[in-house]
Each structure stands twice: as C-alpha cells, then as structure tokens.
Residue, then its C-alpha position, 0 to 999 in steps of 0.5 A: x500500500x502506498x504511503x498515507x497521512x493521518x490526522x486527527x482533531x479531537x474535541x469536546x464533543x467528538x473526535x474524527x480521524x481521517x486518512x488519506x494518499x500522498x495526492x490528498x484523496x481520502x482512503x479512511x475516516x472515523x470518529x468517537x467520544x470526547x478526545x479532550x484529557x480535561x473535558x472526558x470522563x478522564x484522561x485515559x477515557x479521552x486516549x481510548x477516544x482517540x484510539x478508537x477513532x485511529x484504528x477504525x480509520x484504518x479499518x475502513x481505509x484497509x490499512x496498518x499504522x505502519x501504511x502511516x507516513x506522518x501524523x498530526x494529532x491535534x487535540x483539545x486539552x493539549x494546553x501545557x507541556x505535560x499535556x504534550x508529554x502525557x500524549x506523546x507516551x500515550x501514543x507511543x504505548x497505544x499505536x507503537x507502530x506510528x512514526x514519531x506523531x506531531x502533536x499539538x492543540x485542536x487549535x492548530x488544526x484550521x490554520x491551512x482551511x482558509x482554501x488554496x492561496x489561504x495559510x498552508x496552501x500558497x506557493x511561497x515560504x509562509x504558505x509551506x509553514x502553515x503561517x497564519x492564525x485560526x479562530x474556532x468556535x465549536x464547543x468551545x473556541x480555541x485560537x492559535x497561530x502560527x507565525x511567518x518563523x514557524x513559531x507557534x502559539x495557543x491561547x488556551x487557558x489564556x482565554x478568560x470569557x465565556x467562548x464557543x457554543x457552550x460558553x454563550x449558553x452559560x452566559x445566557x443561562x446566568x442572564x435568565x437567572x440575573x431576570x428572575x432575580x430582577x437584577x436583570x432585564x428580562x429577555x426572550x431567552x427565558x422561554x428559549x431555553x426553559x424549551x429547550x431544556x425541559x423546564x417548567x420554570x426558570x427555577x427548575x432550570x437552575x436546578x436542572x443543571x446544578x443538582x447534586x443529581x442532575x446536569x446537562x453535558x458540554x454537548x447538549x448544553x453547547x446545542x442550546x446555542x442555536x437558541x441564543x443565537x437566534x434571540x439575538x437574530x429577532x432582536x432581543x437585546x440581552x441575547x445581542x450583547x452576549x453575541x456581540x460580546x464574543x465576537x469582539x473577545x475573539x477578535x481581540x484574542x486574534x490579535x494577541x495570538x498573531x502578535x505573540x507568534x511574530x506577525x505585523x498587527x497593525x494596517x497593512x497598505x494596499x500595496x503591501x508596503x508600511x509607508x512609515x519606514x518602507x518595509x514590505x509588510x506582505x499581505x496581511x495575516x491570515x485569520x481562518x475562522x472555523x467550527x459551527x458557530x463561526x461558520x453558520x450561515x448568517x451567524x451573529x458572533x461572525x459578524x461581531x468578529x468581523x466588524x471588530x477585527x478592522x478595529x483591533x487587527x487591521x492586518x488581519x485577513x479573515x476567511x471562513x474555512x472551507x475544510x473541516x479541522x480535521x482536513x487541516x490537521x491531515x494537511x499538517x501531516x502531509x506538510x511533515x512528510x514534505x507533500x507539496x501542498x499545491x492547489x490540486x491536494x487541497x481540492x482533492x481533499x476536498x472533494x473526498x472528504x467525509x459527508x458533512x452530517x458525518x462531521x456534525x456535533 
C-alpha cells in the first residue's frame, strides 16, 4: 500500500480521524467520544477516544499504522507541556507502530482551511509553514497561530470569557437567572431555553443543571446555542450583547495570538508596503475562522468578529474555512512528510472528504 497521512482533531464533543494518499484523496475516516484529557470522563477515557477513532480509520481505509507516513494529532486539552508529554507516551504505548506523531492543540488544526492561496496552501515560504492564525468556535473556541518563523502559539487557558457554543449558553443561562432575580432585564431567552431544556420554570432550570443529581453535558448544553443565537437574530437585546460580546473577545484574542507568534498587527497598505519606514509588510495575516458557530450561515458572533477585527487587527485577513479541522490537521501531516501542498491536494481533499452530517456535533 502506498504511503498515507493521518490526522486527527479531537474535541469536546467528538473526535474524527481521517486518512488519506500522498495526492490528498481520502482512503479512511472515523470518529468517537470526547478526545479532550480535561473535558472526558478522564484522561485515559479521552486516549481510548482517540484510539478508537485511529484504528477504525484504518479499518475502513484497509490499512496498518505502519501504511502511516506522518501524523498530526491535534487535540483539545493539549494546553501545557505535560499535556504534550502525557500524549506523546500515550501514543507511543497505544499505536507503537506510528512514526514519531506531531502533536499539538485542536487549535492548530484550521490554520491551512482558509482554501488554496489561504495559510498552508500558497506557493511561497509562509504558505509551506502553515503561517497564519485560526479562530474556532465549536464547543468551545480555541485560537492559535502560527507565525511567518514557524513559531507557534495557543491561547488556551489564556482565554478568560465565556467562548464557543457552550460558553454563550452559560452566559445566557446566568442572564435568565440575573431576570428572575430582577437584577436583570428580562429577555426572550427565558422561554428559549426553559424549551429547550425541559423546564417548567426558570427555577427548575437552575436546578436542572446544578443538582447534586442532575446536569446537562458540554454537548447538549453547547446545542442550546442555536437558541441564543437566534434571540439575538429577532432582536432581543440581552441575547445581542452576549453575541456581540464574543465576537469582539475573539477578535481581540486574534490579535494577541498573531502578535505573540511574530506577525505585523497593525494596517497593512494596499500595496503591501508600511509607508512609515518602507518595509514590505506582505499581505496581511491570515485569520481562518472555523467550527459551527463561526461558520453558520448568517451567524451573529461572525459578524461581531468581523466588524471588530478592522478595529483591533487591521492586518488581519479573515476567511471562513472551507475544510473541516480535521482536513487541516491531515494537511499538517502531509506538510511533515514534505507533500507539496499545491492547489490540486487541497481540492482533492476536498472533494473526498467525509459527508458533512458525518462531521456534525
């Protein structure tokens, strides 16, 4: 069999692995439970998950971890030093017949989506590293970047606001307990959300998530996010400010991550060229914004995020991505391997790649 490439992306609420050729075409894919060592049933819980989905990657695809040329595991939770060390010994226990794997946070995985001519998919020395900085927003958001050197950053732990689709609903949930209270204006998602959950009122719905006998999962409660958005769409004013307020923090996360990884910030000249001391500033930086909340059409929080980014990252290029993070993560891999990564491998992934309710949270 010829060589082939492996990448995987796992998160809160799932884990997909997806393999494919030198060319870009997918032979094999597959996916499980939370991959997330934070966010699982517990660390070895989130191992099995990523296993599982690897070794039913390879089934499907007819293969052996020793048809694997190069990896890219990018993985939720993988936030600090022993995060990476605790993964790397895990792997090397679990699929021993992996070549040395890379290893990084989910983050990671969308900075090569934003298509060909986008971060990773261009012709010069930026696109061969993968240079740019990706914002997802899934059930949680991650940020990172990778800069124009090859020095990489994750926001991580650093992010300090309520993010991602759970993140809006917990903000939601604490503005319907502030309404009840009367500490809060009342808003429409009081009767959004006690339908969605089941509640009969907003008491029972605090209950609901704070028993000692209850609870709602990351899953479901990131799934109530169509709620608020929708709120905010028909223009309730409680539901709008959380919107806006997410967009803006990830707008200014964005910044911080390009400027950390060693990026120009500011205004880039249409012409490329910084006026002030006449050095060519390039084209900007590539900010690919990905997972469901950013990528719903019409989505609020993107608008949020795009109205801000002229504000506080002028040198920013947005673009929605046009693969899932799981396909960036494969494009990582065939980088490693010193695939080319020209035009034609990205629309060949593309065109193979799994079903889109395959993918869904």
């Amino acid at each position: 069999m010829e060589p082939l490439h492996l990448g995987v992306d796992a998160g809160n609420s799932k884990t997909v692995a997806l393999l494919c050729d030198e060319d870009g075409r997918v032979v094999g894919y597959a996916r499980s439970g939370n991959g997330d060592i934070y966010g699982a049933e517990s660390a070895a819980a989130a191992v099995d998950a990523v296993v599982a989905a690897v070794k039913d990657a390879l089934t499907t695809a007819g293969a052996r971890e020793g048809d694997v040329r190069a990896s890219a595991f990018r993985l939720a939770g993988v936030d600090w030093p022993e995060d990476h060390a605790y993964w790397m010994d895990a792997l090397a226990r679990r699929l021993p017949a992996l070549r040395t794997p890379s290893v990084l946070n989910d983050g990671f995985a969308a900075i090569r989506c934003g298509g060909p001519g986008g971060a990773g998919v261009a012709g010069d020395a930026v696109g061969a590293i993968g240079a740019g900085v990706a914002v997802i927003g899934g059930t949680g958001s991650a940020v990172a970047g990778r800069g124009p050197t090859g020095t990489e950053w994750s926001m991580s732990f650093w992010i300090q606001d309520a993010h991602g689709a759970s993140g809006l609903v917990g903000s939601a949930l604490r503005a319907v307990y502030r309404a009840e209270l009367d500490l809060g204006p009342a808003t429409a998602l009081t009767a959004r959300l006690l339908a969605f959950f089941g509640a009969t009122d907003v008491e029972a719905l605090l209950h609901s998530f704070t028993g000692r006998e209850t609870g709602h999962g990351w899953a479901r409660q990131a799934a109530a996010a169509r709620e608020v958005v929708a709120a905010a769409v028909e223009g309730d004013e409680v539901a709008a400010a959380l919107v806006l307020d997410q967009g803006r923090h990830l707008a200014d996360y964005a910044r911080v991550t390009a400027r950390r990884v060693g990026f120009a910030v500011d205004a880039v000249p249409a012409d490329g060229v910084d006026d002030a001391d006449g050095v060519d500033a390039g084209p900007g930086v590539p900010v690919v914004l990905a997972g469901p909340v950013l990528c719903a059409a019409g989505s609020p929080v993107t608008a949020a995020l795009l109205d801000a980014l002229p504000r506080v990252f002028p040198a920013a290029r947005p673009r929605l991505a046009t693969l899932p993070p799981v396909s960036g993560a494969v494009l990582d891999a065939l980088a490693d391997a010193g695939v080319g990564l020209v035009p034609a491998v990205y629309e060949r992934l593309r065109d193979t790649a799994p079903p889109p309710a395959f993918l869904a949270t």
